[in-house]
N, C-alpha and C positions, 0 to 999 in steps of 0.2 A: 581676516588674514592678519595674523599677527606682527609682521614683519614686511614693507613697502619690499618688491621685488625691483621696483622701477618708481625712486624717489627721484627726486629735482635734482639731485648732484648727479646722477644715472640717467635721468633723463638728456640735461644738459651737456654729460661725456656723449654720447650716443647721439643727440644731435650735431654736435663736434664732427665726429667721423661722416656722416649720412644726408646732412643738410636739416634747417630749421625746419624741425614739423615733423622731421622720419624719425624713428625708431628700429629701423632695419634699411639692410642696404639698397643701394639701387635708384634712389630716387622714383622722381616722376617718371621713367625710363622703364625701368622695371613693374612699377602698376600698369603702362599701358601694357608691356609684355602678357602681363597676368592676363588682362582684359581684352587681348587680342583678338579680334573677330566679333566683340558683342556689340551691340547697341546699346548703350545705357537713357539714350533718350527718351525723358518721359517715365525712366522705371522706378519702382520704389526699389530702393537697395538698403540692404544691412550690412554693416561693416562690422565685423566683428575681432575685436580687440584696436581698437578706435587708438589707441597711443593716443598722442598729443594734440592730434585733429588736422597736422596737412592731406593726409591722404583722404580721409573723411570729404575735408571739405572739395579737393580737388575732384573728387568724384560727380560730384555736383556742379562746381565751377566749367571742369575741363572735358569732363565728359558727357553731361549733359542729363544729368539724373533729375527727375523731378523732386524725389527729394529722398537724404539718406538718414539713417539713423546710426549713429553712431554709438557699440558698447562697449564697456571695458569695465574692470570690478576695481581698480585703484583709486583712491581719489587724486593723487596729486597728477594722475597723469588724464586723467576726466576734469580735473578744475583746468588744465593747461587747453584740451582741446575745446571746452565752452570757451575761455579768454578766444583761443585763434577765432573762433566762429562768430563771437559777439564783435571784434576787431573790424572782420570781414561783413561785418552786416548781413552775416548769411543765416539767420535765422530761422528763417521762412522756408530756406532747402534744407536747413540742417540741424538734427535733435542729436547731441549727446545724452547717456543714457548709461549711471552706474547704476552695474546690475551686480547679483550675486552669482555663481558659479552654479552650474545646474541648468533645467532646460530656460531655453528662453523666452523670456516673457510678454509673446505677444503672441496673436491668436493666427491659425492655421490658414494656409496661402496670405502671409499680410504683403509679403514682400517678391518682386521677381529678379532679384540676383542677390546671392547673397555672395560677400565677399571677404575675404580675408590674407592680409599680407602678415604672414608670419609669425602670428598669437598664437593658430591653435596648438603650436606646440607645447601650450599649458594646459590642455585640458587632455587627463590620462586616457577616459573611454572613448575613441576614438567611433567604437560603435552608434553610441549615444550621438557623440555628436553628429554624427550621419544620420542618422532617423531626424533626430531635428529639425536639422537644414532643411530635409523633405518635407517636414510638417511644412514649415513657414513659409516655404515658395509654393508660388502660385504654381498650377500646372503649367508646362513650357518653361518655368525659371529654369538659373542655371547657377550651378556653385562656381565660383571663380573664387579660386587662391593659392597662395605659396606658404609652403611652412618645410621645416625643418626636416628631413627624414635621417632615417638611420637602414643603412643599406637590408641587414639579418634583423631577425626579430629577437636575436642575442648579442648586446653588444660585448667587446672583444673590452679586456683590461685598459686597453688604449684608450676606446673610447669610455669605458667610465672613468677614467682618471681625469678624462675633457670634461667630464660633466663635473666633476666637485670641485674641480677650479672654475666652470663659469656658473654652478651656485644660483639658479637661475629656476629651478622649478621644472625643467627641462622636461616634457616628456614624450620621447620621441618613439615614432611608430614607422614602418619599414611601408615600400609601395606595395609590398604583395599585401598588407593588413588592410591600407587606406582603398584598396581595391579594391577586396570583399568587400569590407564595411561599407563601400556605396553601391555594390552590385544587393547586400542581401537588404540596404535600404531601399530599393527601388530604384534608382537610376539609372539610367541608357548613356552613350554618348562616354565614357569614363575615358578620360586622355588623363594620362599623369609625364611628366614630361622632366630630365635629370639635370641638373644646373649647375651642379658639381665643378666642372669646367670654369665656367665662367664664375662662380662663387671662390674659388680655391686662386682666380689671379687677384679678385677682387681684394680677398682676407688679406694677398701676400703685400698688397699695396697698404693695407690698413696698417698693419707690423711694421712698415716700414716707415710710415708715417708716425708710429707710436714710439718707435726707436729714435727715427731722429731727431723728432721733436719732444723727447723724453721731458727735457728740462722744464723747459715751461708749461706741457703738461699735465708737468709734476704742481706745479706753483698755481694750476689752474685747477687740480681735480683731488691734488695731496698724491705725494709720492709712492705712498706705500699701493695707492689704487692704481698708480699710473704701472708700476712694478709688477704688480698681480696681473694687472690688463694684458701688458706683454708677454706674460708666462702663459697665460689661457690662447693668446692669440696663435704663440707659438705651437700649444700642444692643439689647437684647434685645425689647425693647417697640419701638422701631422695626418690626421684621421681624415681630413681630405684630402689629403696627397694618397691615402688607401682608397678613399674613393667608399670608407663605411660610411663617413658624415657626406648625405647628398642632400642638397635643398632641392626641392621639387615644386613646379606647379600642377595644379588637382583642378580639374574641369569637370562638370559632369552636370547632364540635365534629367529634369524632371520629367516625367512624359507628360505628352499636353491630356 
């Protein structure tokens, strides 16, 4: 990758808004949501698009994973989540793990939940990555995660003008796509569930925060990104006030 998507000044804005460690909103609050109803105790988990390594490690710490494997293809944002992990002395629960883009590189049922907040909104074939996940989990695993969606499987001038102001790699896929792609990967169980709501008070709170704490901000991330930020914030809450930009959580198991 030729260009950091999520360098140390973009890391550092994004923990600003979200708390030390996140890269997406919600905090610790929103993982449990994600993970509602499973037991992670004792499970091998993959965390896939690992950020900075809070939620990584929390997985382990708070919920009770024997041990997670943390991936992500950046380095500055894979050097950040070893620092938290080697801080935390969590070693021994927790492997970060840059990888390349493509399938993932570890051998068929390693893992029984695999998880993810909010990455795979970088990876285009959503198909792919459905058959995957099913290689990797064990029979009985279970997918848990949230990512981005996009209401049509054609997004509307509105929303591609959100996408080149947030310049991000974006590649967003609709629920009816993430459906199939885990019904014709083999899974049972498929809940997809719309957050739109609560994401769209969330965004209006960040805007507001980024307006009126513009100034110093500015003097903490440089003006012209703090300016950019607000314009994307703004035209992003648009496209959720239509209700085509919906964040969703994606559950779905393997059959045992």
């Amino acid at each position: 990758m030729s260009e950091l998507l999520y360098d140390k000044g973009h890391i550092s804005f994004l923990e600003m808004l979200w708390g030390e460690g996140y890269l997406s909103p919600g905090g610790p609050e929103e993982v449990s949501r994600v993970l509602e109803g499973l037991d992670l105790a004792g499970k091998r988990v993959l965390d896939i698009g690992c950020g900075s390594g809070a939620i990584t490690l929390s997985l382990a710490r708070d919920h009770g994973a024997a041990h997670v494997t943390g991936i992500d293809v950046e380095d500055d944002v894979v050097e950040a989540a070893r620092a938290r992990i080697a801080a935390a002395g969590a070693e021994d629960a927790v492997t970060i793990e840059k990888v390349a883009p493509g399938p993932f590189p570890h051998d068929d049922g390693s893992f029984d939940i695999v998880f993810s907040k909010d990455s795979i909104i970088h990876i285009p074939d959503k198909e792919f990555l459905a058959r995957d996940v099913f290689r990797v989990l064990a029979p009985g695993g279970w997918l848990a995660a949230s990512d981005w969606l996009i209401a049509g499987d054609a997004p509307t001038q509105q929303m591609q003008d959100y996408l080149v102001l947030e310049d991000l790699g974006f590649e967003m896929a609709s629920p009816m796509r993430y459906r199939a792609a885990l019904e014709a990967a083999g899974f049972e169980r498929i809940t997809l569930t719309n957050r739109n709501p609560w994401y769209l008070g969330v965004a209006r709170e960040e805007l507001d925060l980024l307006e009126t704490r513009r100034d110093a901000l500015a003097e903490a991330h440089g003006a012209e990104f703090i300016d950019h930020s607000i314009v994307t914030w703004r035209a992003m809450i648009g496209v959720l006030e239509t209700g085509e930009h919906c964040p969703h959580h994606l559950r779905a198991r393997k059959p045992a």
